[in-house]
C-alpha positions in Angstrom: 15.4 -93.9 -89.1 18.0 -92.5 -86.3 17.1 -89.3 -85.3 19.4 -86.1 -86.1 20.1 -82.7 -84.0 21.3 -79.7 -86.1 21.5 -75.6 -85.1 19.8 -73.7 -87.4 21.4 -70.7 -86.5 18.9 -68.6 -89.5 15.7 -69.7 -87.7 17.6 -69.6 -84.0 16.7 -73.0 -83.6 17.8 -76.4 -82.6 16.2 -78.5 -84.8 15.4 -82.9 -84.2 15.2 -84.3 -88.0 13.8 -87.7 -88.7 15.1 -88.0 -92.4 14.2 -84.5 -94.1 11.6 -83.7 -91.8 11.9 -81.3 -88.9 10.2 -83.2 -85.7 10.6 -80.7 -83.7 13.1 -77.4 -82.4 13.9 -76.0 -80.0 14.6 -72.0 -80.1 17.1 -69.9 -78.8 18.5 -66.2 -78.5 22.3 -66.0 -78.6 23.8 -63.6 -76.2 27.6 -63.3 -76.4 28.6 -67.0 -75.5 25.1 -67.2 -73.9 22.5 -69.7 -75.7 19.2 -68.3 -73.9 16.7 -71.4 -74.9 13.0 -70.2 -74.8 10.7 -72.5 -76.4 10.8 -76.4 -77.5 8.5 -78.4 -79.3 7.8 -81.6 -80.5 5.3 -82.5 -83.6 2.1 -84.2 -81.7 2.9 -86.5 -85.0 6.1 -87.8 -82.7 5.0 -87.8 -79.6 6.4 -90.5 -77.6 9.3 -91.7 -79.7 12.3 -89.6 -76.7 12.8 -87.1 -79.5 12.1 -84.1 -76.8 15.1 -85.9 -75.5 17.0 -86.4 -77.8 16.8 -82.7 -79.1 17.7 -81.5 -75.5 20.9 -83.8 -75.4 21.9 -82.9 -78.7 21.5 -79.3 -78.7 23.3 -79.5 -75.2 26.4 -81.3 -76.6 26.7 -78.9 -79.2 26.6 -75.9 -77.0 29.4 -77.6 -74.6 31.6 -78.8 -77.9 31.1 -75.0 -79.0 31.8 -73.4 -75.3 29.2 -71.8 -74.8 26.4 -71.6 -71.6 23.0 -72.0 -71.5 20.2 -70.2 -70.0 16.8 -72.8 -69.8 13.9 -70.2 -69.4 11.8 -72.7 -71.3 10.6 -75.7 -69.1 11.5 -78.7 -71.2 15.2 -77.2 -71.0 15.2 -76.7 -67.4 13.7 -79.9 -66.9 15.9 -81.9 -69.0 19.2 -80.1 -67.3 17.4 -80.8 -64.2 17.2 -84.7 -64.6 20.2 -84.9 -66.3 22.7 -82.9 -64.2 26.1 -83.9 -66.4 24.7 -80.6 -68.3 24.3 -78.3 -65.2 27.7 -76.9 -65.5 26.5 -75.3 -68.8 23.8 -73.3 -66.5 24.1 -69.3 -66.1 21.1 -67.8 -64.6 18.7 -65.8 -66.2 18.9 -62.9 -63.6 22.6 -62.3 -64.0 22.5 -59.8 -67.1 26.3 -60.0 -67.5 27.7 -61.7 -70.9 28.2 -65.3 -69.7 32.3 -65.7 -69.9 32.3 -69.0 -71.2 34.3 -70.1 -68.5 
């Protein structure tokens, strides 16, 4: 079963499906064009199948396709940005309180 990355913008969450069940999220706060992530998890259940991964790319993509920026406060987020630095354009920092422009 391929795995599938949605926003559930009701529960502020980026969630990783395998079929009908929710692996794992990710969760966010939107601010303005800002997508502040602040906490990810995957299900021990999945552990080890690259569905952290996954998750991070997809919900990534979609934030670029949708052109927004991103602040990573949680780890996973920075981390995955940080190994992956295609998405580090995307990056506003937390300590700048300004609406991010989207530009």
């Amino acid at each position: 079963m391929k795995p599938q990355v949605r926003d559930n913008p009701d529960a502020h969450r980026y969630e990783v499906l395998l079929g009908d069940v929710v692996a794992g999220y990710s969760e966010y706060r939107r601010l303005g064009v800002r997508i502040v992530f602040t906490h990810t998890l995957v299900d021990p259940a999945f552990a080890g199948q690259g569905l952290g991964s996954r998750l991070a790319a997809g919900a990534l993509d979609d934030v670029r396709a949708r052109g927004l920026k991103v602040t990573p406060i949680c780890p996973f987020m920075a981390a995955y940005i940080k190994r992956h630095p295609a998405y580090a354009d995307l990056v506003v920092d937390r300590r700048d309180s300004r609406p991010a422009s989207g530009t």
